[in-house]
C-alpha positions as CSV (number, residue, x, y, z in Angstrom):
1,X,1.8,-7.1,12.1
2,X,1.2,-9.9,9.2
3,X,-0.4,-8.1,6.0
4,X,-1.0,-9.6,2.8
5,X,0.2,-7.5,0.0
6,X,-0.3,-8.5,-3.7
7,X,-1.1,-12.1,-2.9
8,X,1.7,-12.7,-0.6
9,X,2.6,-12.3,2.8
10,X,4.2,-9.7,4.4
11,X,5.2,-8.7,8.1
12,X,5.5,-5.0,8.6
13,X,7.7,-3.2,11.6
14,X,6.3,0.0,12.6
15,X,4.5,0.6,9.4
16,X,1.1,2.1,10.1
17,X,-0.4,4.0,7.4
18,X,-0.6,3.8,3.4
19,X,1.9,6.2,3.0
20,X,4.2,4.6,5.2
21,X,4.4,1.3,3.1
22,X,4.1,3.1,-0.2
23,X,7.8,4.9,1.2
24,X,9.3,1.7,2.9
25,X,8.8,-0.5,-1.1
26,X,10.4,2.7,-3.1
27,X,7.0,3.9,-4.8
28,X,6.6,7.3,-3.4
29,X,7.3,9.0,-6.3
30,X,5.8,6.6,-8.9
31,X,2.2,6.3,-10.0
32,X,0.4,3.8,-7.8
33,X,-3.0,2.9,-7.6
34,X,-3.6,1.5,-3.7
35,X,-6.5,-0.4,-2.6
36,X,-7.0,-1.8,1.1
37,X,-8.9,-5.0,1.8
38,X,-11.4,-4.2,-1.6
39,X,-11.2,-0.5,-0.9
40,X,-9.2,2.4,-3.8
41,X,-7.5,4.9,-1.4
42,X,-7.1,8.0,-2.6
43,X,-3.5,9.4,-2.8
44,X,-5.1,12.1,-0.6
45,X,-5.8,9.4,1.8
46,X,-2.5,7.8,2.4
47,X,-1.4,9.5,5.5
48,X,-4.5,8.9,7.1
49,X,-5.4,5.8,6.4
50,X,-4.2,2.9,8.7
51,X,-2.9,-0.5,8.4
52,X,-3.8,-3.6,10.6
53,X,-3.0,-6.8,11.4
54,X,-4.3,-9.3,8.3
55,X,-5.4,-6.5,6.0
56,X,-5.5,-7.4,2.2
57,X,-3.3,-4.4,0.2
58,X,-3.2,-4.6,-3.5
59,X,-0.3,-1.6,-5.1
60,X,-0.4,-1.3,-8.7
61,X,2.7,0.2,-10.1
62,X,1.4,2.7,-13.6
63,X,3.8,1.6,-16.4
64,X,4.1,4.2,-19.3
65,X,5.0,3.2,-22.7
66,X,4.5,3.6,-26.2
């Protein structure tokens, strides 16, 4: 499945949900903000929601400083 993800392309192998990608690029224990083709998903969400051919992901990685 082709994906677009942060403005660039992206083919995914038995990746199906949110949470799935969020594990496979290393963020599952950072602070990430997740929206899907225009759409926040909830951290809550991630497990459920799916992924398809051609869908828009932007991941936003929370950077703490001072």
């Amino acid at each position: 499945m082709n994906v677009t993800l942060n403005g660039k392309p992206l083919q995914l192998d038995q990746i199906d949900t949110i949470a799935g990608l969020v594990r496979h690029l290393g963020y599952q224990d950072k602070r990430i903000a997740v929206e899907r083709n225009g759409d926040i998903v909830p951290k809550s969400q991630h497990a459920s929601t799916p992924i398809a051919d051609n869908d828009e992901i932007e991941i936003v990685v929370a950077v703490g400083g001072g």
